[in-house]
C-alpha positions in Angstrom: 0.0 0.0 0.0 1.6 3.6 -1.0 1.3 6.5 0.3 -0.6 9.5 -1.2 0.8 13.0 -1.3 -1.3 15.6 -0.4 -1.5 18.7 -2.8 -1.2 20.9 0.3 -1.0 24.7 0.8 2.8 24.5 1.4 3.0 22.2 -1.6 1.2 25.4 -3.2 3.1 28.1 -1.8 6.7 25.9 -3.0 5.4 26.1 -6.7 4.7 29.7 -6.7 8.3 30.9 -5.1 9.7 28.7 -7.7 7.7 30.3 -10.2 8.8 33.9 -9.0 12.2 32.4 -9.2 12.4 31.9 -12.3 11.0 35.2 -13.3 14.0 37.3 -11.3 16.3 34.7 -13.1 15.1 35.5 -16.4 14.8 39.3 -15.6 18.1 39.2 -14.2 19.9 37.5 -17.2 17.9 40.4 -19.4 19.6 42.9 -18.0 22.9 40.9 -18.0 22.6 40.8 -21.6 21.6 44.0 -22.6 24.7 45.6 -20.9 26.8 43.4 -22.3 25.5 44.0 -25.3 25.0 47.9 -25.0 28.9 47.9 -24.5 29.9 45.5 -27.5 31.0 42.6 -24.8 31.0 39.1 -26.3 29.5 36.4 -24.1 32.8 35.0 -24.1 34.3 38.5 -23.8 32.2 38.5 -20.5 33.3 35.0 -19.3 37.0 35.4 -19.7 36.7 38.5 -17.3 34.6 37.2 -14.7 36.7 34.0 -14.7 33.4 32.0 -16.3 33.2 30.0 -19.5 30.8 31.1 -22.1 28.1 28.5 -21.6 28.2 29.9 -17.8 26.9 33.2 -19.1 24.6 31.7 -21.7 23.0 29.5 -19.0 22.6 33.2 -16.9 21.7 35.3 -19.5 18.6 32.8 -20.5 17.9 32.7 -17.4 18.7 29.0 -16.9 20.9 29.7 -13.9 21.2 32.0 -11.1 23.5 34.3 -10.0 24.4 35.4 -6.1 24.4 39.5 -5.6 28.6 38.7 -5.1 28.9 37.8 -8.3 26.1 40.0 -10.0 28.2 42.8 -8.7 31.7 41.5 -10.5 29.3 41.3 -13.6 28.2 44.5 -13.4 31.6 45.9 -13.3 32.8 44.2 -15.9 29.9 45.1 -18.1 30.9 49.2 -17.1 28.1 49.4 -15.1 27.7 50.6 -11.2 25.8 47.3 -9.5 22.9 49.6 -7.8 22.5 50.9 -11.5 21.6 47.2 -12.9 19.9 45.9 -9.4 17.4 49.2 -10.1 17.2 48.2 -13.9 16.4 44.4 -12.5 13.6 45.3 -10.2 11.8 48.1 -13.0 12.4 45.6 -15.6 10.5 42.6 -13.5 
């Protein structure tokens, strides 16, 4: 005999922050890429100075990873751009 999981409000509340996740990681690798871009930085431009590989900032910038603010911050600064400048663009862009 199995057991039967309960859809349950938690269950409910998981799915949603998940969901909200994945739209900060999508907005966030927007905004990523449009500075890169802006300032004629390849993806693998981008990489070699942050000490990633390419498909690292591929993954971010599709918003198929995620990024900690420590490391958003050495982005931002080797895209030109102050970090509170991109965190604003994030949260208007979201």
């Amino acid at each position: 005999m199995g057991y039967r999981v309960r859809n349950t409000e938690f269950d409910r509340r998981k799915a949603a922050t998940a969901e909200e996740l994945d739209e900060w990681d999508r907005a966030i690798g927007a905004m990523v890429a449009a500075s890169r871009k802006a300032r004629r930085i390849t993806q693998q431009g981008l990489a070699d100075e942050i000490g990633w590989t390419r498909n690292q900032v591929a993954n971010l910038e599709h918003g198929r990873a995620s990024v900690r603010v420590s490391q958003l911050i050495v982005i931002a600064k080797a895209v030109g751009e102050q970090p509170e400048k991109l965190f604003s663009r994030i949260l208007h862009f979201r």
